[in-house]
NUFILO-278577 format. One line per field, with one value per atom (N, C-alpha, C): z, x, y; residue in three letters; residue number from 1; atom name. Coordinates in Angstrom, 2 decimals. Layout:
z = c(Z/...)
x = c(X/...)
y = c(Y/...)
marpa = c(ALA/...)
keza = c(NUM/...)
fitor = c(CA/...)
***
This chain:
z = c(-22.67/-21.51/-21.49/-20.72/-20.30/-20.00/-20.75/-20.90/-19.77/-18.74/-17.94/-18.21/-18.14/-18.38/-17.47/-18.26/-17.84/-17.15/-15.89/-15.61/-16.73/-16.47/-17.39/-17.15/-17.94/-17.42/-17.02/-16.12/-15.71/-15.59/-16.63/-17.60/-16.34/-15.34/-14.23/-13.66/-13.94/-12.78/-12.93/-12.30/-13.13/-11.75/-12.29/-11.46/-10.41/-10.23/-8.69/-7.42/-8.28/-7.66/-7.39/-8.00/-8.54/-7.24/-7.23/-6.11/-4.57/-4.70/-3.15/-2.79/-3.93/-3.79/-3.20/-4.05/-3.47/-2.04/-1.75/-0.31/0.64/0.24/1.38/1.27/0.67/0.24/1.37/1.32/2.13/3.41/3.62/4.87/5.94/5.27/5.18/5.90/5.00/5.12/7.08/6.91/7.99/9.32/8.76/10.16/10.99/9.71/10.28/10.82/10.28/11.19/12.04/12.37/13.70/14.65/14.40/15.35/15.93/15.44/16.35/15.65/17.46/16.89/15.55/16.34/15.17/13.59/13.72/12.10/11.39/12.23/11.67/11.86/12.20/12.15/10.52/10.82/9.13/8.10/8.13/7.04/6.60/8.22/8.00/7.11/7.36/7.21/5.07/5.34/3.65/2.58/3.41/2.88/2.55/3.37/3.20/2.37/2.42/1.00/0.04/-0.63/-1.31/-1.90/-1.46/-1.87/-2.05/-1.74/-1.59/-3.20/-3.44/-4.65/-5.57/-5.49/-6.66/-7.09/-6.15/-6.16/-7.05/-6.90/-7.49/-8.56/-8.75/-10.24/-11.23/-10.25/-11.12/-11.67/-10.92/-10.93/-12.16/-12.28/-12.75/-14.27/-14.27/-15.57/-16.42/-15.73/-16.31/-16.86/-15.57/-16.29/-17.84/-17.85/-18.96/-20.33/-19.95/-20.70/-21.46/-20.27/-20.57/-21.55/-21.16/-21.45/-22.50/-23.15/-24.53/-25.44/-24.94/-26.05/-26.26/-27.64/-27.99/-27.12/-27.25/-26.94/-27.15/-28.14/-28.71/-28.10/-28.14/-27.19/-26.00/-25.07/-24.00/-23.86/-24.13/-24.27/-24.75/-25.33/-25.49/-24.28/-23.67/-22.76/-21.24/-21.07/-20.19/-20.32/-21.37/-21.55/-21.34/-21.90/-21.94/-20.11/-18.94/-17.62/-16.65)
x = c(-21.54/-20.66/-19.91/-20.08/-19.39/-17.94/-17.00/-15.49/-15.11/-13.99/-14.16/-12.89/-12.40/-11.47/-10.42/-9.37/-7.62/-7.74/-6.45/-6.49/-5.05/-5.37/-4.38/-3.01/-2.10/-0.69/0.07/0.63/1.48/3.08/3.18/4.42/5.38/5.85/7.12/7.03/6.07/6.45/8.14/8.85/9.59/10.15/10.90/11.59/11.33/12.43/12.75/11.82/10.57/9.37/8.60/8.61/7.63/8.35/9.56/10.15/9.57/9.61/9.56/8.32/7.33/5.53/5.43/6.21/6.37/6.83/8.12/8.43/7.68/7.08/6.07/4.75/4.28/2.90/3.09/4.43/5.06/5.22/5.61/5.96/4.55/3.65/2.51/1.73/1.34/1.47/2.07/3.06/4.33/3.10/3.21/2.82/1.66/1.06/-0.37/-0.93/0.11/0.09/0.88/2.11/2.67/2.30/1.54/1.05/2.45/3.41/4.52/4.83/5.09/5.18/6.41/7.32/8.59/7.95/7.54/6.75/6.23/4.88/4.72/5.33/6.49/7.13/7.92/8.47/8.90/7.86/7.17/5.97/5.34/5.43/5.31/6.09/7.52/8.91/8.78/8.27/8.70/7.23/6.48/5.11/5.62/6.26/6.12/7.80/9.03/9.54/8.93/7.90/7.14/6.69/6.04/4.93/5.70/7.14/8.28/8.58/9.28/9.34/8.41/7.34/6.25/6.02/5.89/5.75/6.85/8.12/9.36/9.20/8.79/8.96/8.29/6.77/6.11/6.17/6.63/6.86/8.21/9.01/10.30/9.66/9.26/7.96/7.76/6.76/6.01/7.17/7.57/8.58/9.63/10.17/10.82/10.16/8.23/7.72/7.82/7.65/7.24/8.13/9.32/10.63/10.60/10.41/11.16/9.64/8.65/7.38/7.10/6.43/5.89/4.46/4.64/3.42/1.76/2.10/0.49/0.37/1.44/1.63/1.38/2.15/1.54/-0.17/-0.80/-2.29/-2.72/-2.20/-2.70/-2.76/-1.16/-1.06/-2.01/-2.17/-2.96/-4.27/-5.08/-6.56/-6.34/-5.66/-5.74/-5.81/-5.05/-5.22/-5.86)
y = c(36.33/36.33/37.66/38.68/39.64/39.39/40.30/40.47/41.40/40.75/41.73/42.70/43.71/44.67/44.43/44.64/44.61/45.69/45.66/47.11/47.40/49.10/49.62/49.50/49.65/48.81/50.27/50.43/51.23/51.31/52.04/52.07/51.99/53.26/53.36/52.26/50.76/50.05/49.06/49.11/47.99/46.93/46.10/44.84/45.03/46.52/46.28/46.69/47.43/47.78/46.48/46.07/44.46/43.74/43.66/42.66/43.00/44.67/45.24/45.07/44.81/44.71/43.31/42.57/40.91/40.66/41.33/41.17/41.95/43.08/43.47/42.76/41.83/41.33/40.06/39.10/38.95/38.92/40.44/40.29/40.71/41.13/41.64/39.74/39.38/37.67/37.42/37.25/36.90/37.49/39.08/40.30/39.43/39.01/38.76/37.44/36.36/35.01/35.86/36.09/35.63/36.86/37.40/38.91/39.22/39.52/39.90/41.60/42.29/43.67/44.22/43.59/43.52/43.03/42.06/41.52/42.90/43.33/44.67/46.01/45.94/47.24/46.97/45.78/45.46/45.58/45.43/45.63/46.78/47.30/49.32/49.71/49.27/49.70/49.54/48.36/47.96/48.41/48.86/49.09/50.79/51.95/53.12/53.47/52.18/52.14/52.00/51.14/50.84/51.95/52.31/53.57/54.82/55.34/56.34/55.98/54.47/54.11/54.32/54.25/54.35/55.91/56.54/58.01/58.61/58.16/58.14/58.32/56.78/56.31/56.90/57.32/57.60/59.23/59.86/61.14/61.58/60.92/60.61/60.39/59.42/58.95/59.76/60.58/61.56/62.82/63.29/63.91/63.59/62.45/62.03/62.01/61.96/61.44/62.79/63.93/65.44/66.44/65.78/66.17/65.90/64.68/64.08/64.35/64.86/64.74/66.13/66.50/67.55/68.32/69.51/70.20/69.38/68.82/67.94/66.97/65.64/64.89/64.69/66.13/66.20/66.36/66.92/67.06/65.76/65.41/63.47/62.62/62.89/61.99/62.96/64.12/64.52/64.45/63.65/63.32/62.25/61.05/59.86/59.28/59.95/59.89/60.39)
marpa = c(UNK/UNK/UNK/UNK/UNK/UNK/UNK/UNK/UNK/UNK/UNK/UNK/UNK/UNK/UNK/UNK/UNK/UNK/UNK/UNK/UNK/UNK/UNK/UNK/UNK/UNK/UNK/UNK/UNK/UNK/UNK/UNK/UNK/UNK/UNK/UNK/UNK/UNK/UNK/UNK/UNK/UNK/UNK/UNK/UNK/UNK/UNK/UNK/UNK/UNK/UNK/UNK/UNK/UNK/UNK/UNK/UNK/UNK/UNK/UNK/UNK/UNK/UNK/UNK/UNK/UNK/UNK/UNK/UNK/UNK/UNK/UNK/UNK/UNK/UNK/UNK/UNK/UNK/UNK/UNK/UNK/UNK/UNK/UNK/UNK/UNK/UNK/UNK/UNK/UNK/UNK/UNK/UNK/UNK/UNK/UNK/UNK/UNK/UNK/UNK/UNK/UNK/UNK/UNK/UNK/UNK/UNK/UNK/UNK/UNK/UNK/UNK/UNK/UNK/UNK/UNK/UNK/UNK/UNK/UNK/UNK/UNK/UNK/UNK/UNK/UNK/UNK/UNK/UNK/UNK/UNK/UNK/UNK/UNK/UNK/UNK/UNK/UNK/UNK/UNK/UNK/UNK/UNK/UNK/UNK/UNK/UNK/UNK/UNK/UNK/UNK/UNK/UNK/UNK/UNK/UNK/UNK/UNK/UNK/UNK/UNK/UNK/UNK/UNK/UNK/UNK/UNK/UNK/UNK/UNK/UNK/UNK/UNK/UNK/UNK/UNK/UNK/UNK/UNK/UNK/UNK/UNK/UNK/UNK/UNK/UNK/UNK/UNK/UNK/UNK/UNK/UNK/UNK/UNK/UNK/UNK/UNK/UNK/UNK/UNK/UNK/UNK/UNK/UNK/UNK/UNK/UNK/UNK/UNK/UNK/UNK/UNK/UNK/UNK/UNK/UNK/UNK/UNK/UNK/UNK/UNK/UNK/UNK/UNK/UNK/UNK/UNK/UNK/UNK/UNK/UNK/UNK/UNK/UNK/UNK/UNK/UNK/UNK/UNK/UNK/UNK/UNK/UNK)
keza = c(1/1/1/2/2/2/3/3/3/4/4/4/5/5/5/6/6/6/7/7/7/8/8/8/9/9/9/10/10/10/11/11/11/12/12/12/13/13/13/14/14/14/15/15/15/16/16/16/17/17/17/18/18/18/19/19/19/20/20/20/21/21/21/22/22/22/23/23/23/24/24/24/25/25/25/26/26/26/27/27/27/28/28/28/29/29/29/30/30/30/31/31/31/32/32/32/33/33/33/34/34/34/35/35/35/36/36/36/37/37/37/38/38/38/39/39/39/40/40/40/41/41/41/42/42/42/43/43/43/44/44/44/45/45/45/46/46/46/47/47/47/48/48/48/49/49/49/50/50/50/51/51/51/52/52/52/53/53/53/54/54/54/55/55/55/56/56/56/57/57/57/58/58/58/59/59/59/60/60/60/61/61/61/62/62/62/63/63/63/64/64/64/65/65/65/66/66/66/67/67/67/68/68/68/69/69/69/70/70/70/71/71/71/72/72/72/73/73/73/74/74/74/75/75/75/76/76/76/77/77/77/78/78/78/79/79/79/80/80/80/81/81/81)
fitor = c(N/CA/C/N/CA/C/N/CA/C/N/CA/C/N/CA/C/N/CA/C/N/CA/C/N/CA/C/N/CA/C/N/CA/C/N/CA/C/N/CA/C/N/CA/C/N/CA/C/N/CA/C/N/CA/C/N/CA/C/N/CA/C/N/CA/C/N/CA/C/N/CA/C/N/CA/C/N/CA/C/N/CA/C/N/CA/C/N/CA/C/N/CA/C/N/CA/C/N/CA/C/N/CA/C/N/CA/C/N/CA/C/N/CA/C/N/CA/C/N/CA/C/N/CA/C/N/CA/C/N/CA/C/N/CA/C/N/CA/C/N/CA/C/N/CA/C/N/CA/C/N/CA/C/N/CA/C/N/CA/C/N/CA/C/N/CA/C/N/CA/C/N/CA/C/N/CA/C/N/CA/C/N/CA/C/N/CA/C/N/CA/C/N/CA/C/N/CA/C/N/CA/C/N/CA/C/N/CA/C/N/CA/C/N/CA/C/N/CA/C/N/CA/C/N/CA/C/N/CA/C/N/CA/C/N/CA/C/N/CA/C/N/CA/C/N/CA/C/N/CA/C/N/CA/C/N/CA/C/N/CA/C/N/CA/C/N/CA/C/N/CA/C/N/CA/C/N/CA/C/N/CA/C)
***
């Protein structure tokens, strides 16, 4: 029986990202039963917070990671992605 693979865990994600994925998954949901334009303007709205946040986070991430690790390190963590 074939094992199928985890995806890889992505360290910047945290809570309050996790929540905003939930309420746009959500409202996403909502947009699409009630076809109402307002529905998807909120969903635009919370979909391109979403993705503003991640970029953030993730950018922020890396940096800290960059900051606080050695020259070797870095070359670890830039093969390993």
């Amino acid at each position: 029986v074939p094992v199928a693979e985890s995806k890889p865990v992505k360290l910047w994600l945290n809570g309050e990202i996790e929540d905003f994925l939930k309420k746009r998954h959500r409202s996403y949901q909502i947009a699409v039963f009630t076809k109402s334009d307002q529905k998807w303007m909120e969903y635009r709205t919370l979909r391109n917070q979403v993705i503003s946040r991640l970029i953030s986070s993730e950018k922020s991430f890396y940096f800290n990671l960059i900051q606080n690790s050695s020259s070797q390190d870095i070359s670890e963590i830039i093969k390993s992605n």
